[in-house]
Short mmCIF file of the C-alpha atoms (twelve columns), coordinates in Angstrom:
data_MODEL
# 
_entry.id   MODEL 
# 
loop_
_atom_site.group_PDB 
_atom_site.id 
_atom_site.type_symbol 
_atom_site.label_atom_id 
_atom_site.label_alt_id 
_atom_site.label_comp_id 
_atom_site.label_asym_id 
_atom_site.label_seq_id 
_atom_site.Cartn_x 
_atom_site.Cartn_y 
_atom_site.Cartn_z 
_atom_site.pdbx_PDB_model_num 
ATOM 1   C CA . UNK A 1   0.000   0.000  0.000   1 
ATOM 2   C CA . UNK A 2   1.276   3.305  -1.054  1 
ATOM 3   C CA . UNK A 3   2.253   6.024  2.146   1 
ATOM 4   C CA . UNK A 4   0.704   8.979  2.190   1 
ATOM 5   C CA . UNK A 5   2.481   12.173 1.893   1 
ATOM 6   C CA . UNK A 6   3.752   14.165 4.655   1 
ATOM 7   C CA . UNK A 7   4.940   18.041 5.319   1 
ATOM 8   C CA . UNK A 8   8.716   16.668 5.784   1 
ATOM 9   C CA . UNK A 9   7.964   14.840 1.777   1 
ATOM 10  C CA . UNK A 10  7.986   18.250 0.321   1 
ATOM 11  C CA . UNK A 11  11.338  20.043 1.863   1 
ATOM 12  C CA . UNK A 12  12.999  19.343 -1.075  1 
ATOM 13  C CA . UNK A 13  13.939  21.529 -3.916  1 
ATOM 14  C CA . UNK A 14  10.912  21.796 -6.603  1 
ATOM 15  C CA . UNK A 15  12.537  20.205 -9.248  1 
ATOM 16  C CA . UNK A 16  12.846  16.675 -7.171  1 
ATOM 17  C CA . UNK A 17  9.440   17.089 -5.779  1 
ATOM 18  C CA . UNK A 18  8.362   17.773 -9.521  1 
ATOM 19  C CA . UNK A 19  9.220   14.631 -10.478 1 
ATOM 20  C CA . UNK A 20  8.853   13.024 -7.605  1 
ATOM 21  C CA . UNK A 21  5.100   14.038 -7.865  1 
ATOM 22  C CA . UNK A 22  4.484   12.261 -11.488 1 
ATOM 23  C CA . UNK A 23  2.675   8.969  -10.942 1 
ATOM 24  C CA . UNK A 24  1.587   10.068 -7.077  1 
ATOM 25  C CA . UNK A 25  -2.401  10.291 -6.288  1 
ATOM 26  C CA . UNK A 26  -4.116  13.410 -5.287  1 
ATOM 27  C CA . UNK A 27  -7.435  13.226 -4.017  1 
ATOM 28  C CA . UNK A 28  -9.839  15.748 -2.997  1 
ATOM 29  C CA . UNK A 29  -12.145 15.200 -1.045  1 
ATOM 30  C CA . UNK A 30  -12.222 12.019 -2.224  1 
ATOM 31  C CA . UNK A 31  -11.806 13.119 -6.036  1 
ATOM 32  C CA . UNK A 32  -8.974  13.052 -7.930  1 
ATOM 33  C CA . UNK A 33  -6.747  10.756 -10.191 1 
ATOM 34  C CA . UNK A 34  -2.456  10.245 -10.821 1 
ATOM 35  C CA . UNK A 35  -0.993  13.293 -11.160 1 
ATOM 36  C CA . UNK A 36  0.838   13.517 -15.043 1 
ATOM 37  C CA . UNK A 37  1.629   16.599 -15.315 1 
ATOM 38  C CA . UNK A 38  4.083   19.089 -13.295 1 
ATOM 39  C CA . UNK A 39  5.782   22.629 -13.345 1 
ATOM 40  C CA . UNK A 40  8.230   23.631 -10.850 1 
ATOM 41  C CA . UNK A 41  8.547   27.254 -9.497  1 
ATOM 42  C CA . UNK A 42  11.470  28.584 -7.343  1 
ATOM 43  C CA . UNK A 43  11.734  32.402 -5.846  1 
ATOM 44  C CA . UNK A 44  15.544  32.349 -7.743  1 
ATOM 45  C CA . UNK A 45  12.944  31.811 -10.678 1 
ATOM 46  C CA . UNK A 46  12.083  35.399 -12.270 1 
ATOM 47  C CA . UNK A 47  8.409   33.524 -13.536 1 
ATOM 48  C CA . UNK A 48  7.493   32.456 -10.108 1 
ATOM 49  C CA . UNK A 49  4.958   33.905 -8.047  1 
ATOM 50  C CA . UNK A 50  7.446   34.220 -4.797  1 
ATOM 51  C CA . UNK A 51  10.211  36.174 -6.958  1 
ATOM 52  C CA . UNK A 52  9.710   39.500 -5.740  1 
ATOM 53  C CA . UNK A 53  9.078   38.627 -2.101  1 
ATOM 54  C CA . UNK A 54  5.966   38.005 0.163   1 
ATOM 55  C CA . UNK A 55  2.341   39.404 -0.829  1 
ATOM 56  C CA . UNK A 56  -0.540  39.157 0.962   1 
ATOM 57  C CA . UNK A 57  -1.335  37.024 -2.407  1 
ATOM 58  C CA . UNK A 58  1.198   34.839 -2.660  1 
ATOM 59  C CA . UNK A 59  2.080   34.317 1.407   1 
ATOM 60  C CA . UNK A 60  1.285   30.838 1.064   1 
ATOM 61  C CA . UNK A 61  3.718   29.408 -1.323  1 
ATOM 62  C CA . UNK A 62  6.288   30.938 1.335   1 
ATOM 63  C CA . UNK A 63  5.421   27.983 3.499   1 
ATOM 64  C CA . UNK A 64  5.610   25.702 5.667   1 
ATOM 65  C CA . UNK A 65  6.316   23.087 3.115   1 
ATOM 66  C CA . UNK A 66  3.712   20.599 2.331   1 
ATOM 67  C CA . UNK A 67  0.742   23.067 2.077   1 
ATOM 68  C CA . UNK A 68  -1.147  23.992 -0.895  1 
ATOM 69  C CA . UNK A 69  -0.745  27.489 -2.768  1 
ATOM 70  C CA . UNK A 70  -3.962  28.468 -4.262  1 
ATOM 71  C CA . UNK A 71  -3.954  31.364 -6.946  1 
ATOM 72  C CA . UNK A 72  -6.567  32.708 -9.546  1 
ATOM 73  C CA . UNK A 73  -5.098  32.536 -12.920 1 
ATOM 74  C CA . UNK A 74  -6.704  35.048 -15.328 1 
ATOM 75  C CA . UNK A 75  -9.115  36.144 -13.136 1 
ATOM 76  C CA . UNK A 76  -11.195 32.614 -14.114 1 
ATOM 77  C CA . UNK A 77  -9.534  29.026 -12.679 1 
ATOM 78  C CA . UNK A 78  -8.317  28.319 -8.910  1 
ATOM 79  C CA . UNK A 79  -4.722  26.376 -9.586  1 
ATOM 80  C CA . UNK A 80  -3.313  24.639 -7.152  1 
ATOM 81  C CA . UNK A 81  0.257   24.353 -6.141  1 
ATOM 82  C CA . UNK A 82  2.236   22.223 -3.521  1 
ATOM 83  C CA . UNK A 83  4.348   24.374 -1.277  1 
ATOM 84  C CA . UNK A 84  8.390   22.883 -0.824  1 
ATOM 85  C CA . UNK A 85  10.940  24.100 0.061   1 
ATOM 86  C CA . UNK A 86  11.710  25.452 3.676   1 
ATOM 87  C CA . UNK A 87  9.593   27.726 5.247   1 
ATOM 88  C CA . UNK A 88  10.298  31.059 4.072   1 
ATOM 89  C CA . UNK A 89  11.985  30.139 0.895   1 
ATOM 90  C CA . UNK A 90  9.239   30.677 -1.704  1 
ATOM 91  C CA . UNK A 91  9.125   27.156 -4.183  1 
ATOM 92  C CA . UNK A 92  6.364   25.413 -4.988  1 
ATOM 93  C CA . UNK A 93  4.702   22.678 -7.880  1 
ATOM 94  C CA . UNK A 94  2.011   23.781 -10.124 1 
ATOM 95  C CA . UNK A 95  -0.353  20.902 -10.652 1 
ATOM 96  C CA . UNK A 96  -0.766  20.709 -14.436 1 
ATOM 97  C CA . UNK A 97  -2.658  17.600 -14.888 1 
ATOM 98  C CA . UNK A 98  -4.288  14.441 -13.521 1 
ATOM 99  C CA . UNK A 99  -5.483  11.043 -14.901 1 
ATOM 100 C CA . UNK A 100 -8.938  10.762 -13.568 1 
ATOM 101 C CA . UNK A 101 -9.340  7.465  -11.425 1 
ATOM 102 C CA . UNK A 102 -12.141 8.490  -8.103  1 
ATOM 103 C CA . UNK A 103 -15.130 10.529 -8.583  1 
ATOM 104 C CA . UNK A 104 -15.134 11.117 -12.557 1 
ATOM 105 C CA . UNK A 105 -18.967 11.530 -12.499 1 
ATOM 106 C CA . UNK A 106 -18.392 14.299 -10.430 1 
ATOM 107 C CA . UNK A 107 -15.959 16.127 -12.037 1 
ATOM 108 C CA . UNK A 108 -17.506 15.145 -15.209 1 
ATOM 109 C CA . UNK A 109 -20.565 17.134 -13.709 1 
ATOM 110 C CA . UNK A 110 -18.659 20.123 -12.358 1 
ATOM 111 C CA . UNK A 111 -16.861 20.748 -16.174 1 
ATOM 112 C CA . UNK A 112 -19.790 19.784 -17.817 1 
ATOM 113 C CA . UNK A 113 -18.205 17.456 -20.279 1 
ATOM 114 C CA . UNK A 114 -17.807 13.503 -20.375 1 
ATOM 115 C CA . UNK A 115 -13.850 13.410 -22.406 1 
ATOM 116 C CA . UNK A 116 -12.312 12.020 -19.811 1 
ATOM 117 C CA . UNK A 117 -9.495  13.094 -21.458 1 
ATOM 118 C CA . UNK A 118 -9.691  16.111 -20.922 1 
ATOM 119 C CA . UNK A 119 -11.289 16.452 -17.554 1 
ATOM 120 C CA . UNK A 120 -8.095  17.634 -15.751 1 
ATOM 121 C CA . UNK A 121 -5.482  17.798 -18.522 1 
ATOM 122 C CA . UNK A 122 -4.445  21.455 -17.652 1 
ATOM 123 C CA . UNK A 123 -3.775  23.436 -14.243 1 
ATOM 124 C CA . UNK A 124 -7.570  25.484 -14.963 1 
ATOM 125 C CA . UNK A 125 -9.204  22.136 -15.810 1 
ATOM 126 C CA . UNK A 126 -7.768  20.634 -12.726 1 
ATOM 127 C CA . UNK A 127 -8.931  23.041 -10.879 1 
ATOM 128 C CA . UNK A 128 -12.616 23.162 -11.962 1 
ATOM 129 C CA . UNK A 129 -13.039 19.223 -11.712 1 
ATOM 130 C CA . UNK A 130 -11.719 18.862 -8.378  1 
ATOM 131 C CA . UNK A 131 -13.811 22.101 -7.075  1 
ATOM 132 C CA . UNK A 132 -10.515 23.413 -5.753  1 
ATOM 133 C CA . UNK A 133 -11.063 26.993 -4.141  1 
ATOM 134 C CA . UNK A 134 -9.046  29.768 -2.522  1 
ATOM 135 C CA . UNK A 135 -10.301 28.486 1.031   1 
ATOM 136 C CA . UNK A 136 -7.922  25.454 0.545   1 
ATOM 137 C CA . UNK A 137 -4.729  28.384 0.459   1 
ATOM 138 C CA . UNK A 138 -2.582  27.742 2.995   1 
ATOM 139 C CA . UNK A 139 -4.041  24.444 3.865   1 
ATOM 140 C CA . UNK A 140 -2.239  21.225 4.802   1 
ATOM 141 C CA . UNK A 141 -1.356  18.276 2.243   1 
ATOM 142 C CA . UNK A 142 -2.184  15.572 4.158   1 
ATOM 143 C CA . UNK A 143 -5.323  16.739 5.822   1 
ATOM 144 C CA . UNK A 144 -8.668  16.943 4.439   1 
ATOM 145 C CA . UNK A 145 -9.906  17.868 1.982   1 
ATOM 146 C CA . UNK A 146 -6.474  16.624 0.549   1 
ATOM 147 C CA . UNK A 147 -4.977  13.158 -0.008  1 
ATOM 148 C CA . UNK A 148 -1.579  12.480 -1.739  1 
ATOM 149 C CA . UNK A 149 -0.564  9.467  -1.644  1 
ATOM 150 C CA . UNK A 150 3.271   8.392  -2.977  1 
ATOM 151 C CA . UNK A 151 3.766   6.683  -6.529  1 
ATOM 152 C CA . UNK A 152 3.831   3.141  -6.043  1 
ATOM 153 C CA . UNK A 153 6.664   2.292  -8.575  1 
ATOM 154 C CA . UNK A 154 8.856   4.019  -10.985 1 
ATOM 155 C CA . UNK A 155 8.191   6.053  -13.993 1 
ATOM 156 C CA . UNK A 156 9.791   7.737  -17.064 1 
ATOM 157 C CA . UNK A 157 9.760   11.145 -16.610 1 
ATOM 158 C CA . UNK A 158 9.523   13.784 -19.730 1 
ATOM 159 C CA . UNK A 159 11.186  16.586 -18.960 1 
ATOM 160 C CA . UNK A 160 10.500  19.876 -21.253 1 
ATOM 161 C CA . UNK A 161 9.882   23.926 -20.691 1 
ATOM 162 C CA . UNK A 162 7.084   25.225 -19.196 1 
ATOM 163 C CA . UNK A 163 3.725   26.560 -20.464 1 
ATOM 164 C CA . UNK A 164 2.349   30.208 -20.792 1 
ATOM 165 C CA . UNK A 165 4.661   31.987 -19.179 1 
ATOM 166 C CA . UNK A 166 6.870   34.644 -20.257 1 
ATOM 167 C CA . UNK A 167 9.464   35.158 -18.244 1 
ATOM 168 C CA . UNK A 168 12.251  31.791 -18.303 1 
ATOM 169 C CA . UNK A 169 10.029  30.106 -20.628 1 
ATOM 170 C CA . UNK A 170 12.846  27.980 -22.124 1 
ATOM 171 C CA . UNK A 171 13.486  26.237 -18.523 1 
ATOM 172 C CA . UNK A 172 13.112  22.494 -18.635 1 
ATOM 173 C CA . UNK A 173 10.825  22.738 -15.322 1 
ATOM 174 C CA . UNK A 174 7.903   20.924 -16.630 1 
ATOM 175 C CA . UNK A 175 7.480   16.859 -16.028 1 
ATOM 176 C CA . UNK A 176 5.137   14.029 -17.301 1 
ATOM 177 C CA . UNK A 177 4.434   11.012 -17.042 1 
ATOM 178 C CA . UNK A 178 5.904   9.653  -20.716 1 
ATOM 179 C CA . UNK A 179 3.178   8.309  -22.856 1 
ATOM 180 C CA . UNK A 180 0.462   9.732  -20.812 1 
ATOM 181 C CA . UNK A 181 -2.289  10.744 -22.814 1 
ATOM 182 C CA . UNK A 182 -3.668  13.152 -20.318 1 
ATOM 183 C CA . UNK A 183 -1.249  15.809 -19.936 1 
ATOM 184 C CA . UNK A 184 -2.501  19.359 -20.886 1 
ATOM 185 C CA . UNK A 185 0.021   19.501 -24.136 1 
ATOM 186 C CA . UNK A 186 2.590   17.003 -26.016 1 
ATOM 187 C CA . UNK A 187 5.953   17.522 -25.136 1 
ATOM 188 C CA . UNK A 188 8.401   17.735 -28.382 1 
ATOM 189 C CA . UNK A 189 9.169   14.184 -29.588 1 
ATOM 190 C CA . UNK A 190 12.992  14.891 -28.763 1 
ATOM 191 C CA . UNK A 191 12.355  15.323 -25.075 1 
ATOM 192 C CA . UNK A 192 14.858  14.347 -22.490 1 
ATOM 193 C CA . UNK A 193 13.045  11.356 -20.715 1 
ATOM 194 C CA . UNK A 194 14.451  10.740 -16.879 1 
ATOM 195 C CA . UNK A 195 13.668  7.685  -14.882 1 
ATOM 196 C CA . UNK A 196 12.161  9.066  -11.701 1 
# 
């Protein structure tokens, strides 16, 4: 049986927790699926959030580690984010997409589509099917309404730059699960693939 995840899992840098994250189950509130999808953000990092300091907006991704940062992203989708780092440091991991596994009426319901497929395959979309809100900023990983449970194996890794940004947008910080047909785009065909 996989462990669940702890504060103490996400002091590392964002990069390993990245890619430690592919193939690792969030649930919320009982709904969720296998994370496939990563981005990882660091205050050293001029397209992070944390960059230029503290804001009463972006306090939470400041820690402690192993919380979630919740942020609006143009003015429309709650995205959520795992905190890392220490506390005080200013890293985090955007959730990008999910494989569906518990609870796919419901999300089917709350995006009003039945494409599995696309349910959660994009940090908006993954926000609207598992109902996440800015209530949950700030809020422990392994209490409810969260549950992320480790990978149970291995997995190949894709490593390849991030998505609509515009600041460091060349930087490999974006990780999926290889051959997953559920990530929010394809990554290039020449892709470094790691074994995480």
């Amino acid at each position: 049986m996989s462990k669940r995840l702890r504060p103490r899992d996400f002091e590392g840098d964002a990069l390993d927790v990245a890619q430690a994250l592919i193939g690792a189950v969030l649930l919320v509130d009982g709904v969720g699926g296998r994370i496939v999808e990563t981005e990882a953000y660091d205050r050293e990092d001029p397209a992070s959030h944390s960059h230029s300091g503290p804001t009463p907006r972006n306090q939470a991704m400041f820690g402690p580690p192993g919380r979630a940062y919740v942020y609006r992203s143009y003015g429309i989708h709650w995205c959520l984010n795992f905190v890392c780092r220490e506390e005080g440091h200013g890293a985090g991991v955007l959730i990008r997409a999910i494989e569906p596994l518990a609870g796919i009426e419901e999300m089917c319901a709350r995006r009003g589509l039945h494409d599995v497929r696309l349910l959660c395959s994009g940090p908006g979309r993954v926000g609207e099917a598992l109902a996440i809100q800015h209530a949950f900023n700030g809020h422990r990983l392994d209490q409810r309404p969260f549950a992320v449970t480790a990978r149970d194996r291995h997995y190949d890794v894709v490593v390849g730059p991030r998505i609509g940004i515009s600041k460091a947008a060349d930087v490999p910080w974006r990780f999926g699960l290889a051959g997953s047909k559920y990530v929010s785009r394809p990554f290039p065909r020449d892709a470094a693939i790691v074994r995480a």
